[in-house]
N, C-alpha and C positions, 0 to 999 in steps of 0.2 A: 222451568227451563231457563238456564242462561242466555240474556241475549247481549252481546258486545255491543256496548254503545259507538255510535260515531263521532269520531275524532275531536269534529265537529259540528256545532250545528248551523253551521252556514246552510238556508235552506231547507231549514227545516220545516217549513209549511210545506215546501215541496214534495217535499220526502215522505211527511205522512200522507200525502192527498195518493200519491203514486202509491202507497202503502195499503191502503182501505180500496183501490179500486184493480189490486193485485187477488185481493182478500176478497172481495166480490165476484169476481173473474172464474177466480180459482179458489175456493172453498176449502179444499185438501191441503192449501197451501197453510190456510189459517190453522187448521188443526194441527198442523206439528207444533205450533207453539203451547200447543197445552200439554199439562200432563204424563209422561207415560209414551209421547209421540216423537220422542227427538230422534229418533232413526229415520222418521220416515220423509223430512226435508232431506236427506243424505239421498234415499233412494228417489225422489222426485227430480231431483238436480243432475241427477246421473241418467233419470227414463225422458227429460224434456231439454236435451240442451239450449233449447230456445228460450225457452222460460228460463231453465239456468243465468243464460246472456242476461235477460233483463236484470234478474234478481242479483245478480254480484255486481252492473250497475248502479242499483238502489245503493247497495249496502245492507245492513243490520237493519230492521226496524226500530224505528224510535220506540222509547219505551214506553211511552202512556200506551201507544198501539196494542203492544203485548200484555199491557195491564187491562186495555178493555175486552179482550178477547179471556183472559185467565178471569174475567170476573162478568163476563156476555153479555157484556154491554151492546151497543148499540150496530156493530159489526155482526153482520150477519152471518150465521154459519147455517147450511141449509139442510146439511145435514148433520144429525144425532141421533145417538143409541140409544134409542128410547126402550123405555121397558114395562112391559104389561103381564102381570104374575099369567094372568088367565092363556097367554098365551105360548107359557114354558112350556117345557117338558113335563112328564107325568112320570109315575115313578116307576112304570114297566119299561120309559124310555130312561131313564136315569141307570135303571138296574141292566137292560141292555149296553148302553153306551160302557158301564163300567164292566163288562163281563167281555162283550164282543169288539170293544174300542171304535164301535159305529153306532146308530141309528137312521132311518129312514123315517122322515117326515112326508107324510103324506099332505098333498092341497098347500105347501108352504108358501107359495106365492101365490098372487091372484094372476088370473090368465091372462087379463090386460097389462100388467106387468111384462109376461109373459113373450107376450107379442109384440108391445116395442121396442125388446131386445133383439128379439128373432126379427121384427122390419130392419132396425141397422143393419146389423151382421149382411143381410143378404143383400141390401145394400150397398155395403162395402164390397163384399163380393160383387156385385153387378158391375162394379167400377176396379176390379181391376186389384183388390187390398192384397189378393191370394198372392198375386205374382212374383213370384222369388221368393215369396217366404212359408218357410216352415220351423211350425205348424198350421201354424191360425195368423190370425190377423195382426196383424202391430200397428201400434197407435192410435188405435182404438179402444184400448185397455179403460180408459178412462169416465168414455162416454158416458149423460147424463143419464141413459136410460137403464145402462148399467147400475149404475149408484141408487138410482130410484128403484130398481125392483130390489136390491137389498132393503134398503130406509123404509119401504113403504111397505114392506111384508111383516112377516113374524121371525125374519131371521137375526135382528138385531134381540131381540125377549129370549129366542132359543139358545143363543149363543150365551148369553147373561145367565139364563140360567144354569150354565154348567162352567162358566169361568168367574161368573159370580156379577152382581149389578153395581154398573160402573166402573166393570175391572177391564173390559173391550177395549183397545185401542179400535178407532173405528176404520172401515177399509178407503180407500180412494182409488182403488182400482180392481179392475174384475179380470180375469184367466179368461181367454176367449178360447173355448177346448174344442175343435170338429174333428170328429171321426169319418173322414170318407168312405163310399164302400169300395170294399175290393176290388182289383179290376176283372178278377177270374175267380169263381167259388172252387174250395179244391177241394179233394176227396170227402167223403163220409170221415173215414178214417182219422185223417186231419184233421178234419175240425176236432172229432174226439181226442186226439192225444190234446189239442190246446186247449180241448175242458178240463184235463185234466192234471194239466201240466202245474209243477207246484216253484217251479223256478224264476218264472218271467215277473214276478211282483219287484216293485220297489218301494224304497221309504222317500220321503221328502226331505232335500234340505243337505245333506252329506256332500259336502266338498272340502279345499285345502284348508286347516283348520277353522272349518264352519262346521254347527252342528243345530238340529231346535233351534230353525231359524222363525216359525209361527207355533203357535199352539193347538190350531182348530181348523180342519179344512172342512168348508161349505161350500158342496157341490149342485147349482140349482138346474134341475132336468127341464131342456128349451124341446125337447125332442122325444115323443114315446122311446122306449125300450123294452116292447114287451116280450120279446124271447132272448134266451143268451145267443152271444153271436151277432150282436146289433152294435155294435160298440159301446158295450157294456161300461159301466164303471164297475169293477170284481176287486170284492175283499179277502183277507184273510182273518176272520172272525177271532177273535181274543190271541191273534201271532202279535202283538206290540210286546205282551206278555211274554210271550216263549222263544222273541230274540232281542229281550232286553240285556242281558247279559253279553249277547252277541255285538249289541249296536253299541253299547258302552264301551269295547273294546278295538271297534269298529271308528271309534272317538278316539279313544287312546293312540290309537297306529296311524292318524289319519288318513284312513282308508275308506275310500267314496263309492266303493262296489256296490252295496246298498243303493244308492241314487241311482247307477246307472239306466239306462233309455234309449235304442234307437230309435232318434228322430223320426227317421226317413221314412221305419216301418210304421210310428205313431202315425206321421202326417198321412199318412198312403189307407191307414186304416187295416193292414195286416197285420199290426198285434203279434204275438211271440211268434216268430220265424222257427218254427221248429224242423226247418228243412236240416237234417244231423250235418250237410255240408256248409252249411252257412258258419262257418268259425266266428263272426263277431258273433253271432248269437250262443255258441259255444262256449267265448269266451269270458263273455257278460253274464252268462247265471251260472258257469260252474262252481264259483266260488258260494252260490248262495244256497243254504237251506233248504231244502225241498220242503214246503209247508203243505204239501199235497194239493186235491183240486180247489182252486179259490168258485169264490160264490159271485157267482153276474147279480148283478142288483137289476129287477125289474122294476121300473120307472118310469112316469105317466108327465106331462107338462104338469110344471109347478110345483114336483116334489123337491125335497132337498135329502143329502145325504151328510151328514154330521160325521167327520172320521177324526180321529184322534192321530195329529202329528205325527205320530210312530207306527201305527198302522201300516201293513204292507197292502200294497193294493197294486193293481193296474188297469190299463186300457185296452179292453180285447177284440178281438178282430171284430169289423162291420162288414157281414156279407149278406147285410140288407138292399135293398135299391138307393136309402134315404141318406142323405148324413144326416151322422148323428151331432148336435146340437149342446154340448151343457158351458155354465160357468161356473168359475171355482172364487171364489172369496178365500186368501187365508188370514186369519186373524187373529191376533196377538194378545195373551195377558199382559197388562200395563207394565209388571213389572217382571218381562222375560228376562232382561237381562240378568236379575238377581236370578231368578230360576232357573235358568239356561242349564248351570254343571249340575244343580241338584237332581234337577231335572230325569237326568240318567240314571238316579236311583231310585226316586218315588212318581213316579210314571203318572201319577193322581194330582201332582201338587200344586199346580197351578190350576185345579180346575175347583174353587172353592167352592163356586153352587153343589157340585156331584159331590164332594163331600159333606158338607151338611146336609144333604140329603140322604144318604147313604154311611152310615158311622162305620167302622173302620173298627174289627178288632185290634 
């Protein structure tokens, strides 16, 4: 990465001390300077204006700074993508991911993990985090316990191994996703048309010319879900495939219908409105594809689900007693940006583990 040097170095003892204990502090912060990461100071600056203040303060980082982080020296980064073959994928998950554009990881987390992500959250809730906002929580996206149940699991080796080792840009922040329940359970009826409703999915990432904004979404279950109806995370098993055509044109026009989402029903935990009189729910899936009844993922604490960027999926109604609990990781091949247009044509391309695994007529 480029980094523009200062003007001058009046103070330049200063500047690195304030440099290395920014890079302490904030760990996410040092990793943009590596590698593969120069979008994601962009996106830090724009989610912390606090931190922003200090850092256009500072200025640039001196450059020995950025030379011992690009060669790991003596700056500590706490977290990395570490990777352990034994605990990749296996090749009935390799050949799934490539056929259905998901897998389900069973046990991916440890439950201690587990649970001091789940003590936060309810913490924050305790204090008030819900208040005005939806969906979930803000500002807490970051937290350490967060980061540690990714780094300290199997999710950084599984991810490696389907975009390939050392190809990960690494996350610095986690989706905090609650599904409330319902406030009235409705019909038999009802719930049946929303098993089997094929309209209410969407894809990630579709807005004013943005497209494959991540590569990999990592969904890790804080919360059982053992029947549909719990606020499911539901796929549509190998549809990345049968509206590629659709989403590349979908890019062409840029046209964000694919992404769309009501908030209000996500937050509330009602999942597709298929009241016929509800018009924004009318007007948000007619334009989309019926891919028929999607599939609720059952899921236990500490599994993860592996969904492929293009993948239609959604979040269905919780007419459980409980919320429901998960977090999303999305995370990027190092070099999306190169990838990004091709991307719309070979759906496989950035994920170099799944294909050397799996050859390709």
């Amino acid at each position: 990465m480029s980094v523009e040097q200062p003007k001058t170095w009046i103070g330049r003892k200063v500047n690195a001390v304030a440099w290395r204990k920014i890079f302490e502090k904030h760990p996410e912060v040092a990793q943009c300077f590596m590698p593969g990461n120069e979008q994601m100071l962009k996106t830090i600056r724009q989610r912390r204006p606090r931190l922003d203040s200090t850092l256009c303060q500072l200025g640039p980082p001196p450059k020995e700074i950025v030379n011992e982080i690009l060669q790991g020296s003596s700056i500590s980064i706490s977290h990395s993508m570490k990777y352990n073959a034994q605990d990749g994928l296996d090749e009935s998950s390799f050949r799934q991911f490539f056929s259905d554009g998901y897998v389900v990881v069973r046990n991916a987390v440890p439950l201690p993990l587990v649970d001091a992500a789940l003590r936060h959250i309810n913490a924050c809730i305790g204090r008030g985090a819900l208040n005005q906002q939806v969906p979930g929580l803000i500002g807490v996206e970051q937290h350490s316990s967060f980061l540690q149940l990714f780094f300290d699991s199997k999710l950084p080796t599984i991810a490696q191994s389907l975009i390939g080792p050392g190809k990960v840009t690494p996350p610095f922040a986690a989706q905090v996703a609650l599904r409330f329940p319902a406030p009235l359970i409705p019909t038999r009826e009802r719930q049946q048309a929303e098993l089997q409703c094929g309209t209410a999915w969407h894809v990630d990432g579709f807005g004013k010319n943005t497209h494959s904004p991540f590569t990999l979404l990592v969904g890790v279950c804080l919360s059982d879900t053992s029947a549909p109806l719990q606020g499911n995370f539901a796929v549509h098993p190998g549809a990345h495939f049968d509206l590629q055509e659709a989403v590349r044109n979908a890019v062409q026009d840029d046209d964000s219908t694919f992404s769309e989402q009501h908030e209000a029903e996500h937050f509330l935990g009602i999942g597709p409105n298929l009241n016929t009189n509800n018009e924004i729910t009318r007007m948000r899936n007619r334009n989309k594809p019926n891919l028929g009844p999607p599939t609720p993922l059952i899921l236990k604490k500490g599994d993860c689900v592996i969904a492929h960027q293009k993948l239609p999926h959604l979040g269905m109604s919780n007419y459980s007693p409980n919320i429901r609990y998960q977090l999303y990781f999305r995370l990027s091949h190092i070099d999306i940006d190169q990838h990004r247009n091709k991307w719309l044509d070979d759906l496989l391309l950035p994920f170099e583990g799944l294909r050397d695994s799996i050859p390709r007529s």
